[in-house]
Backbone bond lengths (Angstrom), bond angles and torsions (degrees), N, CA, C in turn:
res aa  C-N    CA-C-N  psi(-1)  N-CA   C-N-CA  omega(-1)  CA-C   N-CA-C  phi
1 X - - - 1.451 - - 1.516 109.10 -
2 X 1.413 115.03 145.05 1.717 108.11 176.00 1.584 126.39 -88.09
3 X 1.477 93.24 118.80 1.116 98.01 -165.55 1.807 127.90 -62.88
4 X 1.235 101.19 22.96 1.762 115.91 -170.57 1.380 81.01 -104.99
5 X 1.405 137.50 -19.57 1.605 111.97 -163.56 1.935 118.00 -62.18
6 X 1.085 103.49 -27.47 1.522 119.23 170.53 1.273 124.95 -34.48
7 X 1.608 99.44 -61.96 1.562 116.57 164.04 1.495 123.98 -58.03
8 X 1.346 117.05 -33.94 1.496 113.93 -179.36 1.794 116.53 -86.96
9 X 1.069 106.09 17.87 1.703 107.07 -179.57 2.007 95.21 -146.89
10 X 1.338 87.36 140.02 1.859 149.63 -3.58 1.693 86.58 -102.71
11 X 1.498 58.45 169.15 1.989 103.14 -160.57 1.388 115.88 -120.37
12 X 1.396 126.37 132.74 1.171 110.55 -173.77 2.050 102.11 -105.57
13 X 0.957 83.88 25.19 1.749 87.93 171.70 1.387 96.11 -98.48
14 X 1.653 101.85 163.24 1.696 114.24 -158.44 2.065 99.51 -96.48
15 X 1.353 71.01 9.24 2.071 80.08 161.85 1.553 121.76 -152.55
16 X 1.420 103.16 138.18 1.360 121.94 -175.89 2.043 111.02 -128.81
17 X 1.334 105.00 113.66 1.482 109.79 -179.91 1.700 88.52 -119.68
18 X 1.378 80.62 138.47 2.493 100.29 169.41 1.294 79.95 -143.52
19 X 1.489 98.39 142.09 1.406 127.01 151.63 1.510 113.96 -93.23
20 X 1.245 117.46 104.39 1.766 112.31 173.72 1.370 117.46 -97.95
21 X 1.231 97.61 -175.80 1.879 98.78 176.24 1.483 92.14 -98.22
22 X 1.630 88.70 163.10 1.750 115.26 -165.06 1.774 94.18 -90.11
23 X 1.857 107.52 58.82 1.474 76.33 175.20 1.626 80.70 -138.55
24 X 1.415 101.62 -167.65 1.589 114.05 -177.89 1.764 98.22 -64.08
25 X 0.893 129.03 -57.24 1.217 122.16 -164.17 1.428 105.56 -76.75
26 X 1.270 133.06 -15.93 1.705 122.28 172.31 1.716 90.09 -81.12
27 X 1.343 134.79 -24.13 1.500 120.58 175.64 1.457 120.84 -53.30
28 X 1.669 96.16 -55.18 1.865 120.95 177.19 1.737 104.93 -64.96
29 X 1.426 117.87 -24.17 1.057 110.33 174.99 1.828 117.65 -101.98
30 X 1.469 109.41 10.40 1.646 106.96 155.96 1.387 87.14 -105.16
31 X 1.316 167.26 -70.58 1.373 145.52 -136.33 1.418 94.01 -38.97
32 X 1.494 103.95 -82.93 2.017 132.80 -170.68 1.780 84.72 -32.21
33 X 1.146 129.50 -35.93 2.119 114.48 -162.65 1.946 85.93 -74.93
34 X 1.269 111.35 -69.38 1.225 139.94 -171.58 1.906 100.09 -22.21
35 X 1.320 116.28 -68.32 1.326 141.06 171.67 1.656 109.32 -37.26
36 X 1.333 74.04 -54.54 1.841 85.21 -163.44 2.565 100.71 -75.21
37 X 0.985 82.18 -54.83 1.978 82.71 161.02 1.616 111.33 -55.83
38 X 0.905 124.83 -28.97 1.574 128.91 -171.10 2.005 96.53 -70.63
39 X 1.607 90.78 -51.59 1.562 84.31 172.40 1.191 124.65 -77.55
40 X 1.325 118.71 -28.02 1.766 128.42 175.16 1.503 87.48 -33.10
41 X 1.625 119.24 -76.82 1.375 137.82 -147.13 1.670 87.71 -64.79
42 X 1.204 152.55 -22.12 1.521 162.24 -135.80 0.958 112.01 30.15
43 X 1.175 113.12 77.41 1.755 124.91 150.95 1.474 99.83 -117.36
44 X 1.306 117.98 118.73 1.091 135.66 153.16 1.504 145.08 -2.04
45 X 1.412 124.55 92.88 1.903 112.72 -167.64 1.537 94.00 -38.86
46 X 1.294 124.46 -48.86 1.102 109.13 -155.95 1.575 130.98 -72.59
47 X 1.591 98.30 -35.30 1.646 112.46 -172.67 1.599 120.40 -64.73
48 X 1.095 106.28 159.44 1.181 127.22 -169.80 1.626 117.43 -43.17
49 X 1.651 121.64 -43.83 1.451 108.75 172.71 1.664 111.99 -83.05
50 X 1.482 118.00 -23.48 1.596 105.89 158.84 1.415 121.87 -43.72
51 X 1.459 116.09 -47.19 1.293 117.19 -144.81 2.205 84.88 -81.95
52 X 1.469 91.70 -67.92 1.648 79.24 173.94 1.472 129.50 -38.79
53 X 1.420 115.49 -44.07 1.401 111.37 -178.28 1.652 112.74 -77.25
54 X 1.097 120.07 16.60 1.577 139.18 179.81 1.421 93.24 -88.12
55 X 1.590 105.92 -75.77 1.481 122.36 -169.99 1.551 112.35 -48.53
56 X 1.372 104.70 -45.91 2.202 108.63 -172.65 1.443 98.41 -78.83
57 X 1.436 131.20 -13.05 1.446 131.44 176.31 1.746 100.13 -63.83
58 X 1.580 96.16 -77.05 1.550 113.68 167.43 1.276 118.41 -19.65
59 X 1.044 116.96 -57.92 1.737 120.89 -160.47 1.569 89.21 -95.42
60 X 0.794 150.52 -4.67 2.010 142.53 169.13 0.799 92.81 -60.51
61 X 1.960 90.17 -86.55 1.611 106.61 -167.92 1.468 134.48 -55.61
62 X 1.817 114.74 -10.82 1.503 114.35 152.07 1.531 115.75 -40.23
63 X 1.675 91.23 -67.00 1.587 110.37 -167.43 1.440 121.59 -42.20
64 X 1.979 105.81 -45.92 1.364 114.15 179.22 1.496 112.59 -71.05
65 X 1.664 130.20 -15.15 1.058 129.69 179.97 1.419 118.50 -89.70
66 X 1.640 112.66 -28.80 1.140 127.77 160.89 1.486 123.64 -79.98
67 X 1.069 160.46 -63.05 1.554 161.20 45.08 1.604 108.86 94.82
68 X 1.653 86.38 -78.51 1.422 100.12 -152.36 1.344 103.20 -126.72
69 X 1.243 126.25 59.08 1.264 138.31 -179.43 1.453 104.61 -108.55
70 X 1.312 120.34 118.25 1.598 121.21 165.81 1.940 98.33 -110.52
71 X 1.322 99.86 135.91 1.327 111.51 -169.25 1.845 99.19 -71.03
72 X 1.449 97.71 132.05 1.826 103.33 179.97 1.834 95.42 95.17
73 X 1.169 136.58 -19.65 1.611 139.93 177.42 1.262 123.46 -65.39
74 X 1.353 151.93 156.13 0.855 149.18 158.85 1.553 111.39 -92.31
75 X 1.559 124.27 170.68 1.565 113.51 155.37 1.450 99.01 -128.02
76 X 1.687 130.89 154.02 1.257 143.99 -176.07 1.437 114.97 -116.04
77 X 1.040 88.72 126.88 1.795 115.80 -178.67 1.671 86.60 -92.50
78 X 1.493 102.34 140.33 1.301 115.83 174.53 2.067 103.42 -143.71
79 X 1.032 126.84 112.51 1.117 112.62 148.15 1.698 141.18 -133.20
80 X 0.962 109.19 -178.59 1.848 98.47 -152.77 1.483 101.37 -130.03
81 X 1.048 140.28 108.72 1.836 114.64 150.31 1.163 113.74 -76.48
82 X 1.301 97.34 144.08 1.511 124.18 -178.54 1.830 110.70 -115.52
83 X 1.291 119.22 158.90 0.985 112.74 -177.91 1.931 109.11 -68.94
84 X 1.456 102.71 -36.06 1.688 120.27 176.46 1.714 106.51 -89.86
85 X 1.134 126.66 -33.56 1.224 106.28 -177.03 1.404 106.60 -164.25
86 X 1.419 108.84 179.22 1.925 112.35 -179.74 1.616 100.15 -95.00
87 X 1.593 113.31 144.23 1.218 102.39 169.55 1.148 112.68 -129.19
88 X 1.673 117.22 121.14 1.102 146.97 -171.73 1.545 111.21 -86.26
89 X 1.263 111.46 137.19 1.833 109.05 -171.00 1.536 88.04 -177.71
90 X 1.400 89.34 133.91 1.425 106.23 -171.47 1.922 96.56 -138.82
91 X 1.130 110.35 116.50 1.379 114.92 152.89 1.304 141.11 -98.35
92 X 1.495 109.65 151.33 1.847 103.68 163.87 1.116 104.61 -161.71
93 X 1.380 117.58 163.49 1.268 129.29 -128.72 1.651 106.28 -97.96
94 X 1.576 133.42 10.19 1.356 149.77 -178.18 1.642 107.47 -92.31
95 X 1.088 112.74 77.61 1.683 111.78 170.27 1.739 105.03 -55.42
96 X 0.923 127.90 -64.30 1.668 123.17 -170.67 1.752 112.34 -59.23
97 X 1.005 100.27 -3.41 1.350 103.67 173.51 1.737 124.71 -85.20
98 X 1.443 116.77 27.75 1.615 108.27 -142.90 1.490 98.57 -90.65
99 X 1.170 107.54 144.86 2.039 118.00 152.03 0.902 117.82 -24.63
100 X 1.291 130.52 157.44 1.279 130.96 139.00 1.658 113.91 -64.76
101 X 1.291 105.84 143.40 1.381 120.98 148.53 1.803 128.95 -7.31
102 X 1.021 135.74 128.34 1.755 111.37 178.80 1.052 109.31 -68.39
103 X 1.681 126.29 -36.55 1.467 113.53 171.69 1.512 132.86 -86.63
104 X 1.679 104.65 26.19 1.461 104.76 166.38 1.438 107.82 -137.51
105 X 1.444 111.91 51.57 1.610 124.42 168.01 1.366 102.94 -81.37
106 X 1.576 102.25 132.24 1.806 107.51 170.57 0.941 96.98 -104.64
107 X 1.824 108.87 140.75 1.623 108.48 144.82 1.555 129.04 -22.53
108 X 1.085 109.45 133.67 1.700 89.67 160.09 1.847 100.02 -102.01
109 X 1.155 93.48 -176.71 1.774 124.86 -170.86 1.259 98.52 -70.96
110 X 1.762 127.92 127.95 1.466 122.95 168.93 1.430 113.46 -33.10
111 X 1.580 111.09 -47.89 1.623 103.34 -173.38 1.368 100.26 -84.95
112 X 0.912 144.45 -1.90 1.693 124.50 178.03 1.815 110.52 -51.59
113 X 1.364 82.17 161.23 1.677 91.36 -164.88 1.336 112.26 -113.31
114 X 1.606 128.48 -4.40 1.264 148.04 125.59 1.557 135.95 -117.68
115 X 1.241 121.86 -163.25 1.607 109.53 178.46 1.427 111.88 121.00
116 X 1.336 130.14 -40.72 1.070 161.01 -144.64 1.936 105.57 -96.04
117 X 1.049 141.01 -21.29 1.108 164.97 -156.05 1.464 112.21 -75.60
118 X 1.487 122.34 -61.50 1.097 142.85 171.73 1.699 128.50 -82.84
119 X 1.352 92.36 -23.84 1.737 104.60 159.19 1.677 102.60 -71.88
120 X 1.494 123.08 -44.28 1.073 94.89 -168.06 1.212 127.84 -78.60
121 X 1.904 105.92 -26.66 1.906 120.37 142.33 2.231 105.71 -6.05
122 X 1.480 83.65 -78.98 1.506 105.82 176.25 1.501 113.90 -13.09
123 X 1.367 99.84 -61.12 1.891 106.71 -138.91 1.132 85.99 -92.66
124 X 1.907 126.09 -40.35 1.531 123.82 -174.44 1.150 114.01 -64.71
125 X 1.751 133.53 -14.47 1.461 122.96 -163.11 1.362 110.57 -111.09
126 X 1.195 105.94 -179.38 1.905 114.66 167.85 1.384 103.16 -88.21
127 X 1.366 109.23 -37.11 1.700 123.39 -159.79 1.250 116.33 -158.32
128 X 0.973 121.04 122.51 1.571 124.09 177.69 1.881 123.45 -124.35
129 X 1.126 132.49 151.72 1.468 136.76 -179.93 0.841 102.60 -157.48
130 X 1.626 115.44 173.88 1.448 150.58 131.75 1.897 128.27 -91.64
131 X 1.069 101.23 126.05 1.326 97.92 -168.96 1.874 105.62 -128.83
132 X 1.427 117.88 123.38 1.242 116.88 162.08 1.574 135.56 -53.68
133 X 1.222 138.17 126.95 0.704 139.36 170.98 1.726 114.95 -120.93
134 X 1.827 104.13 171.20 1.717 93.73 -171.59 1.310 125.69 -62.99
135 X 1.045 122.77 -11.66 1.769 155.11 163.17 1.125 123.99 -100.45
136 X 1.166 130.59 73.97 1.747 118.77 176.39 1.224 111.62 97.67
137 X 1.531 128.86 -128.71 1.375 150.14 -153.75 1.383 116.98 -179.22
138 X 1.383 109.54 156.43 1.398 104.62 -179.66 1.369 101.87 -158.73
139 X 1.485 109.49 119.59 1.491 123.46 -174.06 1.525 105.86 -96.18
140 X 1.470 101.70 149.73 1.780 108.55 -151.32 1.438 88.39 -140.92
141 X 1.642 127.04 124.26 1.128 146.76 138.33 1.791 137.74 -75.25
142 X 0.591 148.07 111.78 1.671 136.41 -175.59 1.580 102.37 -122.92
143 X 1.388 102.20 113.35 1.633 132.56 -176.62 1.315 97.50 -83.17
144 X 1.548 132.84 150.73 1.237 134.22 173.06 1.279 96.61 -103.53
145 X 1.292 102.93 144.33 1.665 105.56 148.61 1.724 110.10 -175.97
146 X 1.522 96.75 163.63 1.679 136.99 -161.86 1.615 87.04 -30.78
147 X 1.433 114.11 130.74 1.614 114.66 176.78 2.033 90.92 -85.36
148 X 1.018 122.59 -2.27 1.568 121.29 170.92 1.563 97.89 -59.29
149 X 1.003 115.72 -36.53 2.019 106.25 -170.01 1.170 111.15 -93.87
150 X 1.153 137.92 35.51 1.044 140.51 -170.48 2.081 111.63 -97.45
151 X 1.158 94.75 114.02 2.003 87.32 -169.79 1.590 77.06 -77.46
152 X 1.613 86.16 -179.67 1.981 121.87 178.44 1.330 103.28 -53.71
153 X 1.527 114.54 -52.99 1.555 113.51 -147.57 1.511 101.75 -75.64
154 X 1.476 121.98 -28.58 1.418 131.10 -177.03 1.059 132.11 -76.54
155 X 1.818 116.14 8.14 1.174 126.36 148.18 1.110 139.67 -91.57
C-alpha cells in the first residue's frame, strides 16, 4: 500500500481518490478513510448518509478485494460530494469479473452464505451501476443526502 496515502486525507475538496491494496484490510482500511472524509465534509459519524456510505464502501471494496482482485493490483476508492448525494465508486482492475446489473439481482437462499452484498448496495443508494473502464471496472453508488449539509466549496 502507498505509504503517502496518510498525508492526503482528509481533504476539504469535494473529491477524495486512495489507491489501496486488493486485500481485506486495504477494504477495512477505505471504509475507516471514507467515514473519516464524510466528516471532513461534516456529515456526521453518526447520521444517516455516513452510516450508509460506510456500509456501500464496505461491500465494494469487499467485492473488489474478493471479485476483482488481480494479484500485484491495487483497488481505488473514489469519493465525490455532490450537492444531492455522495458518490461512491470503487474500482479494480478484472473486467470479466462484472456484477450483475441492479435490475437483475436475485434473492439469494435464506441459508446462503453470501449474495446479500449488492442488495444492500441496492437499498442504501438512489442509484447504483457498473461502469467500464480501460482497466477493469468501476462500481458506482450515489448516497442521497439533505442539500442542508452542503459546505461552500461543494457547490
Amino acid at each position: 500500500m502507498n505509504s503517502e496515502i496518510s498525508t492526503q486525507i482528509p481533504t476539504r475538496d469535494p473529491e477524495l481518490v486512495l489507491r489501496l491494496s486488493a486485500t481485506r484490510c486495504g477494504a477495512r482500511i477505505a471504509r475507516h478513510l471514507a467515514v473519516r472524509q464524510l466528516r471532513q465534509w461534516g456529515l456526521p459519524y453518526d447520521g444517516t448518509v455516513a452510516e450508509a456510505t460506510a456500509v456501500v464502501v464496505a461491500e465494494l471494496a469487499a467485492n473488489a478485494v474478493t471479485h476483482g482482485r488481480v494479484p500485484g493490483r491495487d483497488f481505488e476508492l473514489r469519493l465525490v460530494l455532490r450537492p444531492e448525494a455522495v458518490r461512491v465508486e470503487v474500482s479494480d482492475t478484472r473486467a470479466e469479473r462484472t456484477p450483475p446489473a441492479p435490475g437483475d439481482l436475485a434473492e439469494p437462499t435464506a441459508d446462503a452464505e453470501a449474495g446479500r452484498g449488492l442488495l444492500l448496495v441496492q437499498a442504501l443508494s438512489r442509484a447504483w451501476g457498473v461502469a467500464p473502464r480501460s482497466v477493469g471496472k468501476t462500481v458506482w453508488a450515489d448516497i442521497a443526502r439533505p442539500t442542508a449539509h452542503v459546505p461552500a466549496g461543494a457547490r
